[in-house]
C-alpha positions as CSV (number, residue, x, y, z in Angstrom):
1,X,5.8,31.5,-4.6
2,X,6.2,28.7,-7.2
3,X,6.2,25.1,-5.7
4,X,9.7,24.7,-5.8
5,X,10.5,27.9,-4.4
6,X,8.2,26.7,-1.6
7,X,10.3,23.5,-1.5
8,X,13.7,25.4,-1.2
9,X,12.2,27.8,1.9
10,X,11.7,24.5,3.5
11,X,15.0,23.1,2.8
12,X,16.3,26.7,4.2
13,X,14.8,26.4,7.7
14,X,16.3,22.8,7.7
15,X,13.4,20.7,7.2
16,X,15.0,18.2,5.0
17,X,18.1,17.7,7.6
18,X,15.6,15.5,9.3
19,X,12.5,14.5,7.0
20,X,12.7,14.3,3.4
21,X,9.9,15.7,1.3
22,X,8.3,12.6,-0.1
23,X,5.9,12.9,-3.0
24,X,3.0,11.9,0.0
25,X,4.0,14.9,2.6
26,X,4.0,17.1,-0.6
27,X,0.6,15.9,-1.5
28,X,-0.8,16.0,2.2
29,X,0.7,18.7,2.6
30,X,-1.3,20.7,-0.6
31,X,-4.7,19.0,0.1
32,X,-4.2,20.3,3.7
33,X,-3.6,24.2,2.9
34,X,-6.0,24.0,-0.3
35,X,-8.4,26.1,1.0
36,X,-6.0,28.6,2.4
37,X,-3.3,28.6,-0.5
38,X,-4.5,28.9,-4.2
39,X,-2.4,28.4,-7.2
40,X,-2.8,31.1,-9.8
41,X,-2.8,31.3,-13.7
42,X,0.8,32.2,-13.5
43,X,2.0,28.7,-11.4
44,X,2.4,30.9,-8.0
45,X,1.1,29.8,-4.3
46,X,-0.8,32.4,-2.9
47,X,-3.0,32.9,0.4
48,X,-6.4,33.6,0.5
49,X,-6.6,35.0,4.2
50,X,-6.3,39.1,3.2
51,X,-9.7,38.9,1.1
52,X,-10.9,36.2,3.8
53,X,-10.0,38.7,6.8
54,X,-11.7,41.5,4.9
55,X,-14.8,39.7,4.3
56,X,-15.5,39.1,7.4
57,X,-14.2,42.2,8.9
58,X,-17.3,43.9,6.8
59,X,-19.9,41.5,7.3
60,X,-19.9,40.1,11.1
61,X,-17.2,41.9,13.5
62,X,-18.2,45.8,13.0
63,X,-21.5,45.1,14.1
64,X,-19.8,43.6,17.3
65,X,-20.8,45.6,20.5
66,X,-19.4,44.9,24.2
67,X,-21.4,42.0,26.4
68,X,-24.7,43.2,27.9
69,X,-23.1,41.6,30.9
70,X,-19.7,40.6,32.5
71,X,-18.2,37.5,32.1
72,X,-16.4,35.5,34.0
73,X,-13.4,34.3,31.3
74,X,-10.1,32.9,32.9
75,X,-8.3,31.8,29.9
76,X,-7.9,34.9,28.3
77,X,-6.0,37.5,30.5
78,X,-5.7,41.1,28.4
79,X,-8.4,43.3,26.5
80,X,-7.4,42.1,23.3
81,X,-7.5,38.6,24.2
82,X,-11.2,39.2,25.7
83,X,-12.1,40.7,22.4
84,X,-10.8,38.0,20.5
85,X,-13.1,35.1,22.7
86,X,-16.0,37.7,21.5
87,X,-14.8,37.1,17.5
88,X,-15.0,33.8,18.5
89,X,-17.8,33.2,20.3
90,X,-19.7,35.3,17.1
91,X,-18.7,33.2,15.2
92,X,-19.1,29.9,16.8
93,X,-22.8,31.1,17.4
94,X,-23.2,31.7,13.3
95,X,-21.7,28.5,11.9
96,X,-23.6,26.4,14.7
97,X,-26.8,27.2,12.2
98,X,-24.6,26.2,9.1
99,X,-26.0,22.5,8.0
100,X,-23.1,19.9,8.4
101,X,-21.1,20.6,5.6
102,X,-17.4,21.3,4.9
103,X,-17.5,24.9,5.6
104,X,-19.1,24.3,9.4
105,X,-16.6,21.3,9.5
106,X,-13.8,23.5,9.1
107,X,-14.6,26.3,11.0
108,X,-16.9,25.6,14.2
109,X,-14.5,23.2,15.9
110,X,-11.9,25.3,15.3
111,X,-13.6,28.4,16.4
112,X,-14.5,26.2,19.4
113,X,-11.4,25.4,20.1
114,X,-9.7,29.5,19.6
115,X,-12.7,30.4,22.1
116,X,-11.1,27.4,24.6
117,X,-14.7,26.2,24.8
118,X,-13.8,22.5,25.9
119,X,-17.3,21.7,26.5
120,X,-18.7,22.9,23.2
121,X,-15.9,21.4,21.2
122,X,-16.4,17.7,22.7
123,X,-20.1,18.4,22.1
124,X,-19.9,20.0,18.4
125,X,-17.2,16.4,17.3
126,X,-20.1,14.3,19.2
127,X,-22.8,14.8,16.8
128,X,-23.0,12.1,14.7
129,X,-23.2,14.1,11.3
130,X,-20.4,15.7,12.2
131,X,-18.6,12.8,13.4
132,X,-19.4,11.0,10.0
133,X,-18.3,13.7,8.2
134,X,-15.0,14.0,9.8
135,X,-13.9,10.4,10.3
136,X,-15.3,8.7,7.5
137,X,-13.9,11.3,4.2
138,X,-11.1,9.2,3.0
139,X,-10.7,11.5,0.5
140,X,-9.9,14.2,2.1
141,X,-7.7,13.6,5.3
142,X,-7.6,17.1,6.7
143,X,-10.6,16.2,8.4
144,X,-9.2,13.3,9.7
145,X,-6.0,15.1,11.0
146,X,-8.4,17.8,12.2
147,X,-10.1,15.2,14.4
148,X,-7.6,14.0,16.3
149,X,-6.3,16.9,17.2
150,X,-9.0,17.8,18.2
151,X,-9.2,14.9,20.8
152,X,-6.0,15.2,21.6
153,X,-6.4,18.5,23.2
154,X,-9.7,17.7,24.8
155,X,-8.1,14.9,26.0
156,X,-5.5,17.0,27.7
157,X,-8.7,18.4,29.3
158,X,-9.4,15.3,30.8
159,X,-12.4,14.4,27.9
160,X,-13.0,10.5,28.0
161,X,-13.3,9.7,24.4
162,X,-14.8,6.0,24.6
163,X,-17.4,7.7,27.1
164,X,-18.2,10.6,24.5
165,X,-18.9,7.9,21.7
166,X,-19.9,5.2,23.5
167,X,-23.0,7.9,24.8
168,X,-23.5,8.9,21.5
169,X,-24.0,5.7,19.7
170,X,-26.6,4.8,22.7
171,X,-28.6,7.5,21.9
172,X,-29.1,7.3,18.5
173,X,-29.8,3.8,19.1
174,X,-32.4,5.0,21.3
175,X,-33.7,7.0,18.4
176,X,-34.2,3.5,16.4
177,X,-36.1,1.7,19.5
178,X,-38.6,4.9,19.4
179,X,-38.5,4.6,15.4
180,X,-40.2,1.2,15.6
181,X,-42.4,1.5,18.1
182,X,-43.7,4.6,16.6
183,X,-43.9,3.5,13.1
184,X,-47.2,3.7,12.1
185,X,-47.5,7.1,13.7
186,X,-44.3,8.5,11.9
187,X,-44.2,11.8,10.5
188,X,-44.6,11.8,6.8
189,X,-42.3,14.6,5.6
190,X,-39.7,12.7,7.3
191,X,-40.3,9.7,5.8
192,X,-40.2,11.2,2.4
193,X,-36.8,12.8,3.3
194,X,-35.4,8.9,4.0
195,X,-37.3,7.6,0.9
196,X,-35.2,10.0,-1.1
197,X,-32.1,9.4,1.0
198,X,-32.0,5.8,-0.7
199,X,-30.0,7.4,-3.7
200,X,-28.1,8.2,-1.4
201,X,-24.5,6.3,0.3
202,X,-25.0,5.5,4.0
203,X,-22.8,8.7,4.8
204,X,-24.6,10.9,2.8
205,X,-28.1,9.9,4.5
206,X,-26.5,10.7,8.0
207,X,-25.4,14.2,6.1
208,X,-28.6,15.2,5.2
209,X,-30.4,14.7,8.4
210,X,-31.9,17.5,10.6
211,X,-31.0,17.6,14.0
212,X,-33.7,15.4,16.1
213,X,-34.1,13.1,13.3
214,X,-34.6,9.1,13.7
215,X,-31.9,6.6,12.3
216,X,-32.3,4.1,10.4
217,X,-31.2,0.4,11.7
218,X,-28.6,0.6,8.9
219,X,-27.0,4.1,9.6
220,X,-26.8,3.4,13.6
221,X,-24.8,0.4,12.3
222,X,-22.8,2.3,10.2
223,X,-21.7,4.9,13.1
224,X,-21.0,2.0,15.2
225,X,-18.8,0.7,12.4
226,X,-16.5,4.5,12.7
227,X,-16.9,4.4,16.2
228,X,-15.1,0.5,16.4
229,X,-12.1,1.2,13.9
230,X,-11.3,4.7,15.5
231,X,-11.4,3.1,19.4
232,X,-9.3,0.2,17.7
233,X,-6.9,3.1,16.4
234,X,-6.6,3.7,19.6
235,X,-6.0,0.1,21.0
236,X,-9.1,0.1,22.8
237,X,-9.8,-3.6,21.8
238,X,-12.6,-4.2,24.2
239,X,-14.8,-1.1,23.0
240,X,-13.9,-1.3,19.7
241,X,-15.2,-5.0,20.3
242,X,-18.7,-3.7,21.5
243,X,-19.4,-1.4,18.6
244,X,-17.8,-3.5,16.4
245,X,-20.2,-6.5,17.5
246,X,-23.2,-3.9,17.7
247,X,-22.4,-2.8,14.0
248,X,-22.3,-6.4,13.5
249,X,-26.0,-7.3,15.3
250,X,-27.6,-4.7,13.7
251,X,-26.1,-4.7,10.1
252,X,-27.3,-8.5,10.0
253,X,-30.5,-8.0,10.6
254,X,-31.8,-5.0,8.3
255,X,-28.7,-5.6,5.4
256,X,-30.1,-5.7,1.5
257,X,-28.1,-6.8,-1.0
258,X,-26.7,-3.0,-2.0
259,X,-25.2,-2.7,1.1
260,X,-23.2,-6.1,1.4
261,X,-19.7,-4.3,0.6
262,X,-20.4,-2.3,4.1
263,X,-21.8,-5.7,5.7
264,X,-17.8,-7.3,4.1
265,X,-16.5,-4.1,6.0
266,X,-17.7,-4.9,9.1
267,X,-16.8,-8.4,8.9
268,X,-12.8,-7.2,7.4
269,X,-12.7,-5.2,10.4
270,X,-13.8,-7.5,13.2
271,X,-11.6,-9.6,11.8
272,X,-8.6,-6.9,11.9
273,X,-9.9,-6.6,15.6
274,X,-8.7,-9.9,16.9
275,X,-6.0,-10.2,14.9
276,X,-4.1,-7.4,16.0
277,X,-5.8,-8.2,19.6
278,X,-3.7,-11.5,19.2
279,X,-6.9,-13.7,19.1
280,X,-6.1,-15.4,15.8
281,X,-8.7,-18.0,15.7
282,X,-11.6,-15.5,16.3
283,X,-10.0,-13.0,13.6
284,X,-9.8,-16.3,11.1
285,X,-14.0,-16.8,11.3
286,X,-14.4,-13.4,10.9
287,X,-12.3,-13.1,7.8
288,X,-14.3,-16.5,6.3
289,X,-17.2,-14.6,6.9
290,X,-16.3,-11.9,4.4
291,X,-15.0,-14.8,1.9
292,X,-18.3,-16.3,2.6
293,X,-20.4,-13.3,1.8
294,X,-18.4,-12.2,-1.2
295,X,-19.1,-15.6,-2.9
296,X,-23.0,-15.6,-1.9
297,X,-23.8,-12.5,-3.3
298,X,-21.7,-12.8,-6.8
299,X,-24.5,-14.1,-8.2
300,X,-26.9,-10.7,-7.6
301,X,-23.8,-8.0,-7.9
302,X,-20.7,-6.9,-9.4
303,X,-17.9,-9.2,-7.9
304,X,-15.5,-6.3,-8.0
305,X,-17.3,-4.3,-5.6
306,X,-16.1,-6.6,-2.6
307,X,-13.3,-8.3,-4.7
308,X,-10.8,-6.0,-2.8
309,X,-11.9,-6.3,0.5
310,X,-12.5,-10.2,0.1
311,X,-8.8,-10.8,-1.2
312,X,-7.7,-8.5,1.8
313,X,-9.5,-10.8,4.2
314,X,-8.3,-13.5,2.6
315,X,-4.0,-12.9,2.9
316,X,-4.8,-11.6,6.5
317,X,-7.5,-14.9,6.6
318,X,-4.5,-17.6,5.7
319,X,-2.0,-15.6,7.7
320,X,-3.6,-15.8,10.5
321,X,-4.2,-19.7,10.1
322,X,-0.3,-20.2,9.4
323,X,0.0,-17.8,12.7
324,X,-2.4,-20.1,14.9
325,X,-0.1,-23.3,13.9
326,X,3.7,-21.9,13.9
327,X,3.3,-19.2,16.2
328,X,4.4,-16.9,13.2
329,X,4.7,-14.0,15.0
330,X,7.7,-14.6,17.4
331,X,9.3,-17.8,15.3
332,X,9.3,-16.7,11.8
333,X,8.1,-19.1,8.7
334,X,10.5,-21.8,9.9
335,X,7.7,-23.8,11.2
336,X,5.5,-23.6,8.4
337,X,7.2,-25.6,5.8
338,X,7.5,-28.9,7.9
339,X,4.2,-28.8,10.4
340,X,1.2,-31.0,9.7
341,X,-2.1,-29.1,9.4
342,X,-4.0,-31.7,11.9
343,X,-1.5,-30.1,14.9
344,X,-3.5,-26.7,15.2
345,X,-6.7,-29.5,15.8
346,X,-8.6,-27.8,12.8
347,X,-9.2,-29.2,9.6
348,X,-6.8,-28.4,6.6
349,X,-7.2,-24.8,5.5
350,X,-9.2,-24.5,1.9
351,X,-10.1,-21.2,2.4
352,X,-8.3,-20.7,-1.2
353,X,-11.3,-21.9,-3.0
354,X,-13.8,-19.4,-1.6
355,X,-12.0,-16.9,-3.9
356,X,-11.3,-17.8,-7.4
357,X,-8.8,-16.7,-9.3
358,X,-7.5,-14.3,-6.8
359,X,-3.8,-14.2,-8.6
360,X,-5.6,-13.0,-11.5
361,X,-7.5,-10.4,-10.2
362,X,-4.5,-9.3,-8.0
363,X,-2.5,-9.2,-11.3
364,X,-5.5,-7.4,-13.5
365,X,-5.5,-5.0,-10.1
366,X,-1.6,-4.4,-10.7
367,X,-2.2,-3.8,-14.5
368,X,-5.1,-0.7,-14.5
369,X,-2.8,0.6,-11.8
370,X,-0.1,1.2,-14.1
371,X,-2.6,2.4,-16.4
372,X,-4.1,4.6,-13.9
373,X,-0.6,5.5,-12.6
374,X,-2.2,5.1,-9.1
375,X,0.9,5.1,-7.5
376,X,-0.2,5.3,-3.8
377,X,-1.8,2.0,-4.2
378,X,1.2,-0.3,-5.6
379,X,2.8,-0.8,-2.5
380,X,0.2,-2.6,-0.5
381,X,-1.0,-4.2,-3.6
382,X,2.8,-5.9,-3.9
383,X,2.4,-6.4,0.0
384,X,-1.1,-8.4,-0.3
385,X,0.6,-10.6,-3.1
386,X,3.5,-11.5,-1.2
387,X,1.9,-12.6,1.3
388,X,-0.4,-15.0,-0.6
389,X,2.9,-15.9,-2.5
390,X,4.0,-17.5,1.0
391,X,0.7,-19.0,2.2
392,X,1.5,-20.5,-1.2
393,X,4.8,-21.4,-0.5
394,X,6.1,-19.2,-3.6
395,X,9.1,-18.1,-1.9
396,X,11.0,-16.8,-4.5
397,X,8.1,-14.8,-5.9
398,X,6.8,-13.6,-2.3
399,X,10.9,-12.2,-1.5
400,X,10.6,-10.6,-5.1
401,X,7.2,-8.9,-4.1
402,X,8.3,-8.0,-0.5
403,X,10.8,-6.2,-1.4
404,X,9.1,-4.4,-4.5
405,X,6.7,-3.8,-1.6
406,X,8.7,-1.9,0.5
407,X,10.4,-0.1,-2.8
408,X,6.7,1.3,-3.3
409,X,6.2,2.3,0.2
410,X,9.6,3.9,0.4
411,X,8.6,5.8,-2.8
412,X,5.5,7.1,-1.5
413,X,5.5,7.6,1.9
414,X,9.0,7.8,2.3
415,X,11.6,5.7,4.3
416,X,10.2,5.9,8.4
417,X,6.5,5.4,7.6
418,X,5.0,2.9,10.1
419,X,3.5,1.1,6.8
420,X,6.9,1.2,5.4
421,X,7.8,-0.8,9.1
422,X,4.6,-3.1,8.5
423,X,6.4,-4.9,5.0
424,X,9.9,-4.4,6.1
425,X,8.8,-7.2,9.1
426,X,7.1,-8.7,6.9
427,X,10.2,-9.0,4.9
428,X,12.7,-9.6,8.3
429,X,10.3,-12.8,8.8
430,X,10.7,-14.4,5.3
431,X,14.6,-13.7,6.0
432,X,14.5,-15.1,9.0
433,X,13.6,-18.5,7.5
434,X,15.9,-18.1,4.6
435,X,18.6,-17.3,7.4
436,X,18.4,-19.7,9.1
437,X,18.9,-22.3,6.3
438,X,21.8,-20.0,5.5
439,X,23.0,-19.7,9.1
440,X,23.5,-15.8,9.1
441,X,20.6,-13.9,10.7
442,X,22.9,-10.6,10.3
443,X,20.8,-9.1,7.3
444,X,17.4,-10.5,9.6
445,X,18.8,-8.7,12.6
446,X,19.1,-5.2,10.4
447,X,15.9,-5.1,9.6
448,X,14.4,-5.7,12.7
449,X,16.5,-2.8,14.3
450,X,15.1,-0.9,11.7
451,X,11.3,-1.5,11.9
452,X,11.8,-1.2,15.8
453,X,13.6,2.0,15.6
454,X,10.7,3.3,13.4
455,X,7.8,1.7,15.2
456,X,9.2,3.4,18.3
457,X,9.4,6.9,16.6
458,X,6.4,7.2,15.2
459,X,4.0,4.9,17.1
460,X,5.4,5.7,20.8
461,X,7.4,2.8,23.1
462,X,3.9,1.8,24.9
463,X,2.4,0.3,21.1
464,X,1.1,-3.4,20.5
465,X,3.2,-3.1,17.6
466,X,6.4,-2.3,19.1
467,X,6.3,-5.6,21.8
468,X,5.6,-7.7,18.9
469,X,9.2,-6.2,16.8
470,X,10.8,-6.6,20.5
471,X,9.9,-10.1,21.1
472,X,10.7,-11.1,17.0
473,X,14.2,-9.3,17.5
474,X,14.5,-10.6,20.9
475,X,14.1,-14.8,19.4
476,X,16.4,-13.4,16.8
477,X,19.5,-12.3,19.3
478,X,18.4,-16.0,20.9
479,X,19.8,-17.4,18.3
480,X,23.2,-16.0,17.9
481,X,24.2,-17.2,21.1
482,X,26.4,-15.1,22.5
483,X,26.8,-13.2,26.1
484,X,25.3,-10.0,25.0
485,X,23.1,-11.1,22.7
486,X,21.1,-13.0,25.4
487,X,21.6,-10.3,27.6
488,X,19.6,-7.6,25.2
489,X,17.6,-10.5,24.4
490,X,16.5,-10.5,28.2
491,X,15.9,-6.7,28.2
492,X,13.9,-7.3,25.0
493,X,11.5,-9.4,26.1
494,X,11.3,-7.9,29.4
495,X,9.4,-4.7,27.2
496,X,7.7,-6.8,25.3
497,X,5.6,-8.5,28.2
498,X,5.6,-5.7,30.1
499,X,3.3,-3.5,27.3
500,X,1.6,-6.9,26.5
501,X,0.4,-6.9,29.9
502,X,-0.3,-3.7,29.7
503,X,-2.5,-3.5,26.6
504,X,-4.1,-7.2,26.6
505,X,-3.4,-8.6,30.2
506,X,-0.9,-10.3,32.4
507,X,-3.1,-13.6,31.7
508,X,-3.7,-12.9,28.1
509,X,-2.1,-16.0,25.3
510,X,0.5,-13.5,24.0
511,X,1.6,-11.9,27.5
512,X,1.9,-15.9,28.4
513,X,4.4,-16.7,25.5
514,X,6.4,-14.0,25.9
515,X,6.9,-14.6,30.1
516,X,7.7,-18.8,29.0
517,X,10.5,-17.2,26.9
518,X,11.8,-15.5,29.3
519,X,11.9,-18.6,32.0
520,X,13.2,-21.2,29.5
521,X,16.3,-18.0,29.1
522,X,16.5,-18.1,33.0
């Protein structure tokens, strides 16, 4: 098949009736199958499992012969089901000896998995190499995909995740404590093997280990690091808090100057922590600190190495300091334009010069990307400039970026992505000032509908994310005034501190301003 005859089959079983096939799906959708599905000299898709099947037909399963001894299997039921666990289990015992590479990452968890071997799957995605390579290969995101569905089925087997890394990243620490008291005494092959590891990224060193190898101080903090952004994936603020802090502790301590973009990392993501845990004025220090440590090592390398991350930290850094003064996230920008800086109790805000030029480089960013044609990058470019546009008090550039923003997002990821959601409040907020100079919160009230209806889609009714669009459309139907609006303002809110409470605490800041809504509506 041709692409687009591959595109029309999909349109015949009715796929685009309720997705359309954005350039992203089609791209995720080709790096997913690439290794089954190969395109030939003549432009046709074709499948690679016929020579695949025979391949192995010849070299592992007719040399298969039946168990020595019976055992006792309960998930599969008929003789060709037990003689598929015995494929499997063949298998699973040869690419166990593979080195952690793509091929064993590919095939032993699945093989795992086929086999219904729930205790050697959660053991196999518990190594750290193979946790690394899974989880931190941006590049390729079938192994990202693969992992949580992974975890999704062994957590329909009742597998405690946090647990499962949380044990893991204490026993590779372990590993460090014996390192350095055993130091003088260590082995010296293996210390050749981390000498020549140095040319090496942080991943790469993890990789390349055998198994019952020490860690390094500065590869147990990088594991913690994947271990805190996938528990906060998964809203687990306190653990991801622990790692996060442990990456942190240990990162500090052992850090050389080629390794400061993974020491801004760390820093960018505690501060992502407590900002979407609704602790704004711990997420603001946290986001200095990457400033901070972007500025003091300028002098020794390439600014544009942490130049990204830095300007990152910094839109989230100053809206996070509007947020702590105006309450941002329930009230809009109203507030901002008219409050004194000296009400928060801080001193003014100049975290502005910690970054020079940072419209410059935003707009030499914008520039190779055209060049580039790095399209899946525009849109939260455009959304990290508006945003600095109103910290700024640019309005009429931040509204044009916003909405070039969400153009971009639309583009790529097509109309009911969550990050699509993430601008388009973005945008309902800057309305929501605008509207209510204007006195017509109609177009405000649109887009909030919107973003909740997607939010609740794709992120589930129980998300952080979702009470925050319900108590932001909820102070929206507040102000219209009228009998039903209130009334589905009520309901609103109701949700909103009811998964606040949930997922941060009945006594937490944010469940508290949501419940003093609700009695002043009483």
């Amino acid at each position: 098949l041709t692409a687009e005859e591959l595109r029309k089959i999909l349109q015949a079983f009715g796929y685009s009736n309720k997705h359309a096939i954005s350039p992203a799906a089609w791209a995720l959708f080709t790096s997913a199958a690439k290794c089954a599905i190969y395109a030939r000299n003549d432009g046709l898709l074709n499948f690679q499992q016929t020579s695949l099947r025979e391949a192995v037909d010849v070299l592992l399963l007719n040399s298969l012969t039946s168990p020595s001894r019976a055992r006792h299997v309960t998930t599969f039921e008929n003789p060709w089901e037990l003689q598929k666990f015995q494929f499997h289990s063949v298998l699973t015992r040869g690419f166990s000896q593979f080195p952690c590479d793509a091929r064993l990452v590919n095939e032993l968890p699945w093989q795992l998995k086929a086999a219904a071997d729930v205790s050697g799957l959660k053991a196999t995605l518990a190594r750290p190499e193979v946790f690394v390579k899974m989880w931190s290969n941006i590049k390729d995101l079938r192994f990202v995909v693969d992992f949580l569905n992974y975890w999704k089925f062994l957590t329909r087997e009742e597998c405690d995740v946090v647990e499962t890394y949380s044990g893991m990243l204490d026993e590779i620490a372990r590993s460090l404590e014996e390192t350095e008291d055993k130091t003088s005494t260590q082995d010296t092959s293996e210390t050749g093997d981390l000498a020549h590891a140095e040319n090496h990224g942080i991943a790469d060193r993890i990789l390349r280990k055998r198994p019952g190898s020490k860690y390094a101080p500065i590869e147990v903090a990088y594991v913690a690091y994947l271990i805190g952004i996938y528990f906060l994936g998964l809203q687990e603020f306190e653990s991801a808090e622990t790692t996060l802090q442990r990456a942190l502790k240990v990162s500090r301590d052992v850090t050389s100057i080629d390794d400061v973009d993974f020491l801004c990392q760390v820093h960018k993501s505690l501060g992502d922590l407590y900002f979407d845990w609704r602790k704004l004025d711990k997420a603001v220090g946290y986001y200095e600190g990457v400033l901070k440590t972007a500025v003091e090592v300028s002098r020794y390398v390439n600014m544009d190495e942490v130049m990204l991350v830095a300007i990152q930290a910094h839109a989230r850094h100053r809206l996070a300091s509007i947020s702590i003064r105006t309450t941002l996230n329930s009230r809009g920008f109203s507030n901002f334009f008219t409050r004194n800086d000296k009400s928060s109790g801080k001193k003014k805000d100049n975290s502005l010069a910690l970054v020079p030029q940072t419209g410059d480089q935003l707009n030499e960013a914008s520039r190779l990307m055209e060049i580039a044609k790095f399209e899946e990058g525009k849109g939260p470019l455009c959304h990290t400039m508006a945003l600095l546009a109103v910290c700024e008090k640019r309005l009429d550039d931040a509204e044009l970026l916003l909405n070039r923003a969400v153009d971009e997002m639309e583009r790529w990821h097509g109309p009911s992505h969550p990050a699509v959601a993430t601008i388009l409040q973005d945008l309902a907020r800057y309305q929501s000032y605008c509207d209510q100079e204007e006195h017509d919160i109609t177009r405000t009230e649109k887009l909030y509908r919107r973003v909740l209806n997607i939010r609740e889609r794709k992120l589930g009714k129980s998300h952080l994310d979702v009470a925050e669009t319900l108590l932001e459309l909820g102070c929206i139907l507040q102000k219209k005034g009228t009998r039903d609006s209130l009334q589905e303002c009520r309901n609103l809110l109701q949700r909103s501190v009811d998964i606040r409470a949930e997922k941060l605490g009945m006594y937490h800041e944010c469940s508290i301003e949501v419940r003093k809504i609700l009695v002043q509506l009483a």
